[in-house]
N, CA, C, O and CB atoms as a CASP TS submission, in Angstrom:
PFRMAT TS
TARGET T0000
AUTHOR 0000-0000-0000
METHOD Language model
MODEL 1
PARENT N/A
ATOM      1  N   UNK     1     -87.338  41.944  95.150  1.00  0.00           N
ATOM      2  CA  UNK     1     -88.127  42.903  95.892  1.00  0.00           C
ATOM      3  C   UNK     1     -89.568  42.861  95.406  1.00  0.00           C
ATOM      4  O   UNK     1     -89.719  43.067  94.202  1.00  0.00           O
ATOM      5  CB  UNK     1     -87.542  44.319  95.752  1.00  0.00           C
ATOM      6  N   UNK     2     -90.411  42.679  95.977  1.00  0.00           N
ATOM      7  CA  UNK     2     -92.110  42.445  96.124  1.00  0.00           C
ATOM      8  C   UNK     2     -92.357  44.002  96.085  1.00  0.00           C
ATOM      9  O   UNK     2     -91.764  44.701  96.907  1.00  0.00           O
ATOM     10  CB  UNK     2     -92.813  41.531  97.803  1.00  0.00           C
ATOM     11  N   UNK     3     -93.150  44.533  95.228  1.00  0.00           N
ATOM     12  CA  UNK     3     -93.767  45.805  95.408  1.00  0.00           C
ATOM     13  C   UNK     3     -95.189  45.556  95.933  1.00  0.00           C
ATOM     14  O   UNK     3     -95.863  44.615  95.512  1.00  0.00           O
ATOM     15  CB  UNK     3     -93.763  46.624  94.083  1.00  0.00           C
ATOM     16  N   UNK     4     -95.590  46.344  96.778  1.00  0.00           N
ATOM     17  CA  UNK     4     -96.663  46.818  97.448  1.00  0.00           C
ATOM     18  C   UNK     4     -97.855  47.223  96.845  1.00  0.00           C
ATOM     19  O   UNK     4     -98.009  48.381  96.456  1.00  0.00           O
ATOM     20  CB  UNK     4     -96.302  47.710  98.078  1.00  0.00           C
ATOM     21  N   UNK     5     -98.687  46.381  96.740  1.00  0.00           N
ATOM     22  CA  UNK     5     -99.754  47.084  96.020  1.00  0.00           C
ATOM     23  C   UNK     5    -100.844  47.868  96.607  1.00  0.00           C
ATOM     24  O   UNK     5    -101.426  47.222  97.479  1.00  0.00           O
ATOM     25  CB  UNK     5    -100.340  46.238  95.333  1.00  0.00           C
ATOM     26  N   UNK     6    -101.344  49.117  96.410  1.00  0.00           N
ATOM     27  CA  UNK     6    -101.874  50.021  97.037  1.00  0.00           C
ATOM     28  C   UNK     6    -103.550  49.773  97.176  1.00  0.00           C
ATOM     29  O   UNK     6    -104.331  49.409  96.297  1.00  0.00           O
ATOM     30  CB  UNK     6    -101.433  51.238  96.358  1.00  0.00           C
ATOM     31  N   UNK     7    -103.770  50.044  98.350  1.00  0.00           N
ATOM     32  CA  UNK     7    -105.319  50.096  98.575  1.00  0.00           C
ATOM     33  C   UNK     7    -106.602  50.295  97.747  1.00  0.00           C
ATOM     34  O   UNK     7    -107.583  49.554  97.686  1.00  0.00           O
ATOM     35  CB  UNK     7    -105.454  50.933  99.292  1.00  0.00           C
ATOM     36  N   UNK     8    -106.353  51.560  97.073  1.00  0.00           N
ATOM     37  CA  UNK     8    -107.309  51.466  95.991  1.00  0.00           C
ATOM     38  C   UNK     8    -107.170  50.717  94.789  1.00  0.00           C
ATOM     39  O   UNK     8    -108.068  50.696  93.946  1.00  0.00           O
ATOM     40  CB  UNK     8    -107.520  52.575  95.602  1.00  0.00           C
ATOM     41  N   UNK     9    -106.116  50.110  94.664  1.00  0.00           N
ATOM     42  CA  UNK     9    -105.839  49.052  93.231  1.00  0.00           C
ATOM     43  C   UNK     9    -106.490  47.605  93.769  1.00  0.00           C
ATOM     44  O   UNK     9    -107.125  46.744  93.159  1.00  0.00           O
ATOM     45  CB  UNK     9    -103.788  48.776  92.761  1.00  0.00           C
ATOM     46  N   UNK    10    -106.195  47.670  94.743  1.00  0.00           N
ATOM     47  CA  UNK    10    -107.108  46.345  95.563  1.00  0.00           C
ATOM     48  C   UNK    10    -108.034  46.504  95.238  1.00  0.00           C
ATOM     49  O   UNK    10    -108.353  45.877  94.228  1.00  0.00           O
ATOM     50  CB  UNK    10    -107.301  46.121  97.004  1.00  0.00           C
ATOM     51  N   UNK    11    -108.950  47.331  95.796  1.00  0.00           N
ATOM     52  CA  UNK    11    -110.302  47.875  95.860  1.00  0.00           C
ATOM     53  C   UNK    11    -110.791  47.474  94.171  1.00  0.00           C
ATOM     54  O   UNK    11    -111.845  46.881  93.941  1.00  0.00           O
ATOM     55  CB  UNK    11    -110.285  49.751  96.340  1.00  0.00           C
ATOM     56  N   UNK    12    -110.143  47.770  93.437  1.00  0.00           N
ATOM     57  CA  UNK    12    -110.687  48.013  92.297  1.00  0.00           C
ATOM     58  C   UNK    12    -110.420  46.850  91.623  1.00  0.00           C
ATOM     59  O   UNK    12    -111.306  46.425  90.881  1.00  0.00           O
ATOM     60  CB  UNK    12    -110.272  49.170  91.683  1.00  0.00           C
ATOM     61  N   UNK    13    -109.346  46.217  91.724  1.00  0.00           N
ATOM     62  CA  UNK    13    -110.015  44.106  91.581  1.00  0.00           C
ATOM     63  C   UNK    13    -111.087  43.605  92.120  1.00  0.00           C
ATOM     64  O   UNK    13    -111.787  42.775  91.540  1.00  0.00           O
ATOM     65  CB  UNK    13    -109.110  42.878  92.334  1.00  0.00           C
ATOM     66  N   UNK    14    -111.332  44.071  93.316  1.00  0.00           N
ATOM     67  CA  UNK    14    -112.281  43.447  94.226  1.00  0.00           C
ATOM     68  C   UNK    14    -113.821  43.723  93.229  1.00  0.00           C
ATOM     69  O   UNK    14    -114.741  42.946  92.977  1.00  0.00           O
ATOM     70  CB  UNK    14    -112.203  44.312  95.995  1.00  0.00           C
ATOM     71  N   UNK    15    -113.609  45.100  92.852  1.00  0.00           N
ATOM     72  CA  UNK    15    -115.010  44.938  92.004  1.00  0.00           C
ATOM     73  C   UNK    15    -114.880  44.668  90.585  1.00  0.00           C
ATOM     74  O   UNK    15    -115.636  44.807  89.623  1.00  0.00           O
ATOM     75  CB  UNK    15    -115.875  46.215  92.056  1.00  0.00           C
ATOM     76  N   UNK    16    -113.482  44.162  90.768  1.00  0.00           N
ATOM     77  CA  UNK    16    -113.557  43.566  88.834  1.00  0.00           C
ATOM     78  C   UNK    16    -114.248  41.769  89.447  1.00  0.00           C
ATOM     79  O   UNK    16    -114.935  40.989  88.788  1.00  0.00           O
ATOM     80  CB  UNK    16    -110.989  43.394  87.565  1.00  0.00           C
ATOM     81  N   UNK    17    -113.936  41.667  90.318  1.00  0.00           N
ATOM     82  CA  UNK    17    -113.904  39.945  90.134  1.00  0.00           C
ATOM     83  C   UNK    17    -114.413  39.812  91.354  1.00  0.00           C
ATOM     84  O   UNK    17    -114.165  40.724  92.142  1.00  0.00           O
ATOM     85  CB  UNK    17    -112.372  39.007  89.883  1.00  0.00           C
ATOM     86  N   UNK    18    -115.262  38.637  91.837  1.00  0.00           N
ATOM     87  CA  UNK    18    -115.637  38.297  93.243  1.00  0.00           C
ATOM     88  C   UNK    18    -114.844  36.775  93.889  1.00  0.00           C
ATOM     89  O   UNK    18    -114.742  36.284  95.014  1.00  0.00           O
ATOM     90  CB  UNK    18    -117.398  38.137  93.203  1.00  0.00           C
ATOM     91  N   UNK    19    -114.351  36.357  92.418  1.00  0.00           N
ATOM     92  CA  UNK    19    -113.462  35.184  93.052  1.00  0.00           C
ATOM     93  C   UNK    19    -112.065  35.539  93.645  1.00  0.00           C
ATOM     94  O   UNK    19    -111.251  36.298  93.119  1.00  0.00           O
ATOM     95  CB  UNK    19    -113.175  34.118  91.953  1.00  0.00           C
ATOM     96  N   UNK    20    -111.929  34.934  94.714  1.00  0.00           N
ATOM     97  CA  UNK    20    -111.097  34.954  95.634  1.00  0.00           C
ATOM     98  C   UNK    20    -109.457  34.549  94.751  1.00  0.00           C
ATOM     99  O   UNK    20    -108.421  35.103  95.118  1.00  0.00           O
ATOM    100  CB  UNK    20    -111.719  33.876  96.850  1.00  0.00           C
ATOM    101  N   UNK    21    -109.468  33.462  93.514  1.00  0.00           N
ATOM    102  CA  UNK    21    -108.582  32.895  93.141  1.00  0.00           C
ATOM    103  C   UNK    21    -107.747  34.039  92.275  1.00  0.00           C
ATOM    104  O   UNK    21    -106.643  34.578  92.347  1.00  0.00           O
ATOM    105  CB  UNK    21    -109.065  31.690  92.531  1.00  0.00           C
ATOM    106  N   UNK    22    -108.763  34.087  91.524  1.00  0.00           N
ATOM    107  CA  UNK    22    -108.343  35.056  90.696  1.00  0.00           C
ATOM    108  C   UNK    22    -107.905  36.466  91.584  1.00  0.00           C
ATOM    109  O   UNK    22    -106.795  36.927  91.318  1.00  0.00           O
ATOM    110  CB  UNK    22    -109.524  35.272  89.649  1.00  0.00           C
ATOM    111  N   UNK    23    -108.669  37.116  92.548  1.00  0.00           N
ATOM    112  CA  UNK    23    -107.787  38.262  92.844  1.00  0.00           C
ATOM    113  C   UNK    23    -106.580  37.717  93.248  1.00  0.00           C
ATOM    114  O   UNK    23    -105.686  38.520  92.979  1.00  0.00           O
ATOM    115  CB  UNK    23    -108.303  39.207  93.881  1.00  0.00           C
ATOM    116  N   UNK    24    -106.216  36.866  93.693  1.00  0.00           N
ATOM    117  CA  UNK    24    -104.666  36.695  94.159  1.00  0.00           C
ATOM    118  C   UNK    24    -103.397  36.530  93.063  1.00  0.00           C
ATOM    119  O   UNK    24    -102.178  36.694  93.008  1.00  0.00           O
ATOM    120  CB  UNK    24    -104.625  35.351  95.039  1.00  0.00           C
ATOM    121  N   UNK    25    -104.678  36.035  92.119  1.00  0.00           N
ATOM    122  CA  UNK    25    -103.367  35.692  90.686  1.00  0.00           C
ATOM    123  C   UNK    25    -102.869  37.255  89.882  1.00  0.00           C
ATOM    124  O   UNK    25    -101.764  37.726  89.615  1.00  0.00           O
ATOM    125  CB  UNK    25    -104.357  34.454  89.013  1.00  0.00           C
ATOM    126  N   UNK    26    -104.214  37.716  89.684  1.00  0.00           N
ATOM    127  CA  UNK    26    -104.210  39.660  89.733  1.00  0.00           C
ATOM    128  C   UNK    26    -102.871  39.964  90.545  1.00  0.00           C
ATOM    129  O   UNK    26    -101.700  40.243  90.288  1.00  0.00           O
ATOM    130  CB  UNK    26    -105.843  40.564  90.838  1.00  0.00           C
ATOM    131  N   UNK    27    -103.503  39.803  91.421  1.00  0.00           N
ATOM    132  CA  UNK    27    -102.546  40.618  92.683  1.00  0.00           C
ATOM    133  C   UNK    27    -100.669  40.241  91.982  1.00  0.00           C
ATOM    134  O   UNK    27     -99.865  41.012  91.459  1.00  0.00           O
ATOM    135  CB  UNK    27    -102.961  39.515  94.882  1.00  0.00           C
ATOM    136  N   UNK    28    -100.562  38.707  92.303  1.00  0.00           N
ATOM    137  CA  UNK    28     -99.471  38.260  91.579  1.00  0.00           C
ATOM    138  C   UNK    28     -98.877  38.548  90.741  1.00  0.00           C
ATOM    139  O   UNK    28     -97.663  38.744  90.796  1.00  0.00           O
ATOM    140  CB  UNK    28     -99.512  37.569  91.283  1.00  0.00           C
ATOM    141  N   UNK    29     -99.784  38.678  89.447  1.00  0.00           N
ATOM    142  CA  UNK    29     -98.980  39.524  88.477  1.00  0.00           C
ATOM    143  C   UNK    29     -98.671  40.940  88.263  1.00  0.00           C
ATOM    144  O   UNK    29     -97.960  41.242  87.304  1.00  0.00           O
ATOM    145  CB  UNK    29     -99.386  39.312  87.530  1.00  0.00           C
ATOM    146  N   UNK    30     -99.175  41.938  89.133  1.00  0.00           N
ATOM    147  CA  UNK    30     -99.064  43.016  89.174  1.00  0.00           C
ATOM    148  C   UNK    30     -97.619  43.372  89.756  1.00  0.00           C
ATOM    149  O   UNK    30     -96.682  44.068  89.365  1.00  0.00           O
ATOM    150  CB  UNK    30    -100.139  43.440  89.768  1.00  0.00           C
ATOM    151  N   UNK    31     -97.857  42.620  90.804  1.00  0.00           N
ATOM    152  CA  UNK    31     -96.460  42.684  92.077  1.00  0.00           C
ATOM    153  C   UNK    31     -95.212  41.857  90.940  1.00  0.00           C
ATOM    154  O   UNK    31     -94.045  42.195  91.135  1.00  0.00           O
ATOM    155  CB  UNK    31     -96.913  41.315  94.135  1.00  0.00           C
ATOM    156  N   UNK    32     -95.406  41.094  90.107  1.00  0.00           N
ATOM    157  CA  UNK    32     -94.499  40.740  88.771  1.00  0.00           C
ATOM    158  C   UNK    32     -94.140  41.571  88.159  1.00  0.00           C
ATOM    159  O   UNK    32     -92.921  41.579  87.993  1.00  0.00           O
ATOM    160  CB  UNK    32     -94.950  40.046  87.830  1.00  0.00           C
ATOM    161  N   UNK    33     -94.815  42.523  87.601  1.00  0.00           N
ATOM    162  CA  UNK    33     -94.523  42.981  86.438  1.00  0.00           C
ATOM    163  C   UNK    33     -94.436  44.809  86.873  1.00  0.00           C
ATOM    164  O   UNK    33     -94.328  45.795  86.144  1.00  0.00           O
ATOM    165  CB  UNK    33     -95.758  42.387  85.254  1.00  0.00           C
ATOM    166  N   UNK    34     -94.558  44.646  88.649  1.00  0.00           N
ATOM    167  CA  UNK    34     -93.796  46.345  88.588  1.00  0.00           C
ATOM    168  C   UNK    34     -92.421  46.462  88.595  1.00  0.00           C
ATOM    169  O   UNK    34     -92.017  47.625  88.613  1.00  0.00           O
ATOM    170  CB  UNK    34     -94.117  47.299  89.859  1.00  0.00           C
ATOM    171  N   UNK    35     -91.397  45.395  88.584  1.00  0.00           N
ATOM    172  CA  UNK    35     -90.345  45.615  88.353  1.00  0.00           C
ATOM    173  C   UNK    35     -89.797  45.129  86.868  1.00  0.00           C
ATOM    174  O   UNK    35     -88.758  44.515  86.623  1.00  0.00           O
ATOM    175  CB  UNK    35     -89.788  45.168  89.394  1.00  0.00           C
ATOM    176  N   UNK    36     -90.734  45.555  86.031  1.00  0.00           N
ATOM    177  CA  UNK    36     -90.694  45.056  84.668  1.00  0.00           C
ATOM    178  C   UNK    36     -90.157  46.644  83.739  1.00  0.00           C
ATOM    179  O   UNK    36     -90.876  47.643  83.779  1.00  0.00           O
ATOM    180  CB  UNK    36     -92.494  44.319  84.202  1.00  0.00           C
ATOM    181  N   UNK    37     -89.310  46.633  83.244  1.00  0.00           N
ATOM    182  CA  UNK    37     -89.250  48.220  82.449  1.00  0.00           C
ATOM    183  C   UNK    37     -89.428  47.815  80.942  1.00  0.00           C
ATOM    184  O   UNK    37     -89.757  46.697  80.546  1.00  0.00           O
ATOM    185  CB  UNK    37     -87.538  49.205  82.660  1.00  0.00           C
ATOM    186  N   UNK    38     -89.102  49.125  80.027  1.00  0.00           N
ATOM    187  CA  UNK    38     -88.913  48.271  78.100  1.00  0.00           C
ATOM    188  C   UNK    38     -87.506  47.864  78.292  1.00  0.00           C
ATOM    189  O   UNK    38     -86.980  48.151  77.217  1.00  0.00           O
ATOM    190  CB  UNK    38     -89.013  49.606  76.247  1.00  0.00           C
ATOM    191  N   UNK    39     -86.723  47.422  78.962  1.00  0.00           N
ATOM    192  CA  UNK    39     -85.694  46.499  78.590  1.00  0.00           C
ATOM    193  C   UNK    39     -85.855  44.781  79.097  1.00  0.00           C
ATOM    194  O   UNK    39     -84.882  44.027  79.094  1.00  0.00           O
ATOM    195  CB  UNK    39     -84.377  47.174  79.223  1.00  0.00           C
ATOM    196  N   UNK    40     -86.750  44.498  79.368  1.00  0.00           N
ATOM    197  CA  UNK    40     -86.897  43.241  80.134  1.00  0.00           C
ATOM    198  C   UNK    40     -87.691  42.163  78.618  1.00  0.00           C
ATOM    199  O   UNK    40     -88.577  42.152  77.763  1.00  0.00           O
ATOM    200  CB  UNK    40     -88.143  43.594  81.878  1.00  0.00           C
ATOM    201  N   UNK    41     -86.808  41.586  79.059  1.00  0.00           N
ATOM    202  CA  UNK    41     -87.046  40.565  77.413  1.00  0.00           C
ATOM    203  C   UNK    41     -88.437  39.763  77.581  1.00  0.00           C
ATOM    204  O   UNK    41     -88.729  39.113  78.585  1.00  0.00           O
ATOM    205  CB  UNK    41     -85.559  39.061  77.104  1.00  0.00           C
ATOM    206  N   UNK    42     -89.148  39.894  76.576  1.00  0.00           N
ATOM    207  CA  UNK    42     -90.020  39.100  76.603  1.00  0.00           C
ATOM    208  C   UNK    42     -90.160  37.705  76.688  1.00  0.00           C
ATOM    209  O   UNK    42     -91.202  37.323  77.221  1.00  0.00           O
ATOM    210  CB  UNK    42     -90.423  39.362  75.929  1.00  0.00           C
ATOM    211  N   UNK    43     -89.490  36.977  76.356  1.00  0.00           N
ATOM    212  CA  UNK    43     -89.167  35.494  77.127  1.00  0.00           C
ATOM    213  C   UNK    43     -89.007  35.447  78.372  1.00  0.00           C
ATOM    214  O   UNK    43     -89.367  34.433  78.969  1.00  0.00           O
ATOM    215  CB  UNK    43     -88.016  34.840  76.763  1.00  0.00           C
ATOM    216  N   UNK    44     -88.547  36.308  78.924  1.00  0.00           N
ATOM    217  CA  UNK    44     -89.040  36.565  81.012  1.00  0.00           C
ATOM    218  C   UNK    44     -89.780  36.794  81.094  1.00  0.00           C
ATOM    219  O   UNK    44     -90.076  36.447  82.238  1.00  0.00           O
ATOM    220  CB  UNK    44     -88.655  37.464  82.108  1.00  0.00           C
ATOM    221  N   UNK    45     -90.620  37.266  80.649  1.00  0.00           N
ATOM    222  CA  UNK    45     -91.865  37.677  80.959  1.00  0.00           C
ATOM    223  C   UNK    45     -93.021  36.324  80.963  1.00  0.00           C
ATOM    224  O   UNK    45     -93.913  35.868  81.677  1.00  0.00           O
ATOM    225  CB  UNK    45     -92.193  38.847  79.875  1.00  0.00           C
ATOM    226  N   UNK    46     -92.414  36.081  79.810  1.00  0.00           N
ATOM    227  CA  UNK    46     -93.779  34.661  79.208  1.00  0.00           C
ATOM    228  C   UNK    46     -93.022  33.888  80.087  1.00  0.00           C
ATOM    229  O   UNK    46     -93.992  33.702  80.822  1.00  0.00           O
ATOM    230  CB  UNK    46     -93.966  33.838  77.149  1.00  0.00           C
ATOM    231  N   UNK    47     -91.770  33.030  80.877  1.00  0.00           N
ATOM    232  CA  UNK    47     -91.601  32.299  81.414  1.00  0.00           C
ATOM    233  C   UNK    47     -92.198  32.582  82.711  1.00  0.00           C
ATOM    234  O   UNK    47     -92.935  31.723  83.194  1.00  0.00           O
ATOM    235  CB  UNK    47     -90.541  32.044  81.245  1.00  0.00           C
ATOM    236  N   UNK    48     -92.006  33.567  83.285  1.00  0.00           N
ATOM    237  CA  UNK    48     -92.554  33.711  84.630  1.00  0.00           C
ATOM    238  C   UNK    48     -94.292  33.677  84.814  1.00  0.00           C
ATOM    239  O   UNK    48     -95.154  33.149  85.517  1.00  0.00           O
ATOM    240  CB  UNK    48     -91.967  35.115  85.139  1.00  0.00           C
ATOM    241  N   UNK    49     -94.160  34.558  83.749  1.00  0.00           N
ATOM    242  CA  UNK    49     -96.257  34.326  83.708  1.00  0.00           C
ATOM    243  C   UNK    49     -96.573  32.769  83.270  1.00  0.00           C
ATOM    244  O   UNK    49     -97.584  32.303  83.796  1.00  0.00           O
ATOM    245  CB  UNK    49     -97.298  35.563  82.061  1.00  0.00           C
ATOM    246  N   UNK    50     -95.939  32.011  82.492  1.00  0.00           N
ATOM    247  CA  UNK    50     -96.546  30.318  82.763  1.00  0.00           C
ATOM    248  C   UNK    50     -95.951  30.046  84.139  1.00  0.00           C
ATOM    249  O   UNK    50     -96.888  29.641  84.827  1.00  0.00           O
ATOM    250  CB  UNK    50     -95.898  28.923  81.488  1.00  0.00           C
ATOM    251  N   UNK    51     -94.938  30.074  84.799  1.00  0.00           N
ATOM    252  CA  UNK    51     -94.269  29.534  85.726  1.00  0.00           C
ATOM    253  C   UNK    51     -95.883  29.818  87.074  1.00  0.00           C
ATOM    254  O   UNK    51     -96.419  28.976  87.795  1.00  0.00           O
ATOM    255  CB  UNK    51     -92.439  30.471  85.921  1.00  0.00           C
ATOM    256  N   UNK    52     -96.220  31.419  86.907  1.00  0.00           N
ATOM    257  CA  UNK    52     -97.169  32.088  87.818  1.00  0.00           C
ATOM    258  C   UNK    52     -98.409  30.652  87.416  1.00  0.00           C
ATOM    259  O   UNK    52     -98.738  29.815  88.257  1.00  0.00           O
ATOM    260  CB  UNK    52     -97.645  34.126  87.276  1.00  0.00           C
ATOM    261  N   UNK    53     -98.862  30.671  86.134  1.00  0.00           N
ATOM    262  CA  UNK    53    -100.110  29.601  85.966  1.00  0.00           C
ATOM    263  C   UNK    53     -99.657  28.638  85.742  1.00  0.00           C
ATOM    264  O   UNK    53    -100.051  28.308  84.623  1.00  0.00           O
ATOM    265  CB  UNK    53    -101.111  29.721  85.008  1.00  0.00           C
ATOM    266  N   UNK    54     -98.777  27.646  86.293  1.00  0.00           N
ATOM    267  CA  UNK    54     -98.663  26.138  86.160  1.00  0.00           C
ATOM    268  C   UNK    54     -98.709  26.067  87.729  1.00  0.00           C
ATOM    269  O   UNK    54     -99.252  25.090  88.245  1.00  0.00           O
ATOM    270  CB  UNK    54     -97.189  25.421  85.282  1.00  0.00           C
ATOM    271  N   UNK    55     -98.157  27.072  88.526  1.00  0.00           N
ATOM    272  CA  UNK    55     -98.382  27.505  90.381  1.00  0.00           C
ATOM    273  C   UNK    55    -100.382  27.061  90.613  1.00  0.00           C
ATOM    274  O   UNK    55    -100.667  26.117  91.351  1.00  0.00           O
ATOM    275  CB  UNK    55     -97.966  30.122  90.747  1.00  0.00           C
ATOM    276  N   UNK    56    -101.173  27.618  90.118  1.00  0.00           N
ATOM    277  CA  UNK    56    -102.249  27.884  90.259  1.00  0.00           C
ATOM    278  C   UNK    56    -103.388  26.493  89.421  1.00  0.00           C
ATOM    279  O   UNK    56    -104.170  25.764  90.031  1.00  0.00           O
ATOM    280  CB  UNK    56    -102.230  29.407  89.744  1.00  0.00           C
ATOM    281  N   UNK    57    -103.059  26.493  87.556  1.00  0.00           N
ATOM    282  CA  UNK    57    -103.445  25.608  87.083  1.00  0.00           C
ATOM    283  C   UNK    57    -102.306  24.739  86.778  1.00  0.00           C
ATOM    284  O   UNK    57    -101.409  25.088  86.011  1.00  0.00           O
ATOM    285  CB  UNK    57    -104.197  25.958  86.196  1.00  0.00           C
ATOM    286  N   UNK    58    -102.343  23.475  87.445  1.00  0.00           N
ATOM    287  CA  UNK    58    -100.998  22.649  87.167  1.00  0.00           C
ATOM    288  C   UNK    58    -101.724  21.744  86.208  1.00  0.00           C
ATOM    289  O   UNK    58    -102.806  21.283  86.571  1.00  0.00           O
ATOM    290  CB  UNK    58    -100.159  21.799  88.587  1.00  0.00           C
ATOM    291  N   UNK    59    -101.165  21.392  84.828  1.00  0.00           N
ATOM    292  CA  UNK    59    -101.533  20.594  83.536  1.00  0.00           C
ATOM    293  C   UNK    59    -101.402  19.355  84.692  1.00  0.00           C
ATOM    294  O   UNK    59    -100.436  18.949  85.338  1.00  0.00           O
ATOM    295  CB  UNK    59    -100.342  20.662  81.851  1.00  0.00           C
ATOM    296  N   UNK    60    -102.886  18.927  84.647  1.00  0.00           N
ATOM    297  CA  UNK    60    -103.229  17.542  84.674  1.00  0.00           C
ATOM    298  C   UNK    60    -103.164  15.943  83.346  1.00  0.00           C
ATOM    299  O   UNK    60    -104.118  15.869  82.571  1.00  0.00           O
ATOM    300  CB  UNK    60    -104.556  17.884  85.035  1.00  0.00           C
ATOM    301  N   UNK    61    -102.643  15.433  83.298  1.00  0.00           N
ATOM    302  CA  UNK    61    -102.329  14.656  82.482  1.00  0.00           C
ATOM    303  C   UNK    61    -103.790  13.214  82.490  1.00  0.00           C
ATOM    304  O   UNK    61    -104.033  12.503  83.465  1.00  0.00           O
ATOM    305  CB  UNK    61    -100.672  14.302  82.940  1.00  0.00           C
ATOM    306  N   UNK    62    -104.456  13.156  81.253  1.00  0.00           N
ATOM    307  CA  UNK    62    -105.274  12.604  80.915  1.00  0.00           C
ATOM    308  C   UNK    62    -105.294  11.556  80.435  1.00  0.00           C
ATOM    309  O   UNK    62    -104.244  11.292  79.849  1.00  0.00           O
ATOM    310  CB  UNK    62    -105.676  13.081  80.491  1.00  0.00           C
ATOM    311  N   UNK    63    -106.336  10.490  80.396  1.00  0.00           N
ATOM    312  CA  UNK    63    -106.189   9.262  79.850  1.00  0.00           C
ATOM    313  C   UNK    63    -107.075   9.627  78.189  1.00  0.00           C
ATOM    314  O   UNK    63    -108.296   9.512  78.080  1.00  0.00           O
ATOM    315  CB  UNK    63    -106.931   7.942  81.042  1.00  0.00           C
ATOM    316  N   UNK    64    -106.207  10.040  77.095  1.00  0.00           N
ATOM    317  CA  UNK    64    -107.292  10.369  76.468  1.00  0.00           C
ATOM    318  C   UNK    64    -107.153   9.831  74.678  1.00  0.00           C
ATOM    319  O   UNK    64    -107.378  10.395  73.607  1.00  0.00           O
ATOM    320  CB  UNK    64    -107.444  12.029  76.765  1.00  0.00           C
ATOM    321  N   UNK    65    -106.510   8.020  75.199  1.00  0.00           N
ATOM    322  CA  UNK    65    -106.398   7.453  74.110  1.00  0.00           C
ATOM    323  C   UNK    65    -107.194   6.925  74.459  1.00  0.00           C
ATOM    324  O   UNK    65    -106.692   5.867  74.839  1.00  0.00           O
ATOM    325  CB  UNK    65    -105.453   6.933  73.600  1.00  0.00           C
ATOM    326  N   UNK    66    -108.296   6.882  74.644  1.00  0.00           N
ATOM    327  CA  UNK    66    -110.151   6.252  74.920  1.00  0.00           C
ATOM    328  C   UNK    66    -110.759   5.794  73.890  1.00  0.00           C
ATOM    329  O   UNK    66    -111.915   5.384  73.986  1.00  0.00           O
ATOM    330  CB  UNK    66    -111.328   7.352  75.362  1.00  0.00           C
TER
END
């Protein structure tokens, strides 16, 4: 279940940040972590929040024995 995030919480990313990327990743983790209580193990948490930024920044692999 996706929770709904409310109008003025929008509003109020919008003037934390002007990039477009980032409010959506905001947005993302908010709508994550409202169905989060103190029983939810912290290894779910950290898996889903890399899972959220490997979605967005995917590790590019380098040539960097140069």
């Amino acid at each position: 279940m996706v929770e709904e995030i409310s109008d003025p919480i929008k509003d109020k990313i919008k003037e934390i940040t002007s990039d477009p990327n980032e409010r959506v990743i905001l947005e993302l983790l908010l709508q994550k972590t409202a169905s989060y209580n103190k029983q939810t193990k912290s290894a779910m948490i950290k898996k889903e929040f890399s899972q959220l930024l490997d979605d967005y920044f995917p590790l590019k692999e380098s040539d960097s024995d140069g």
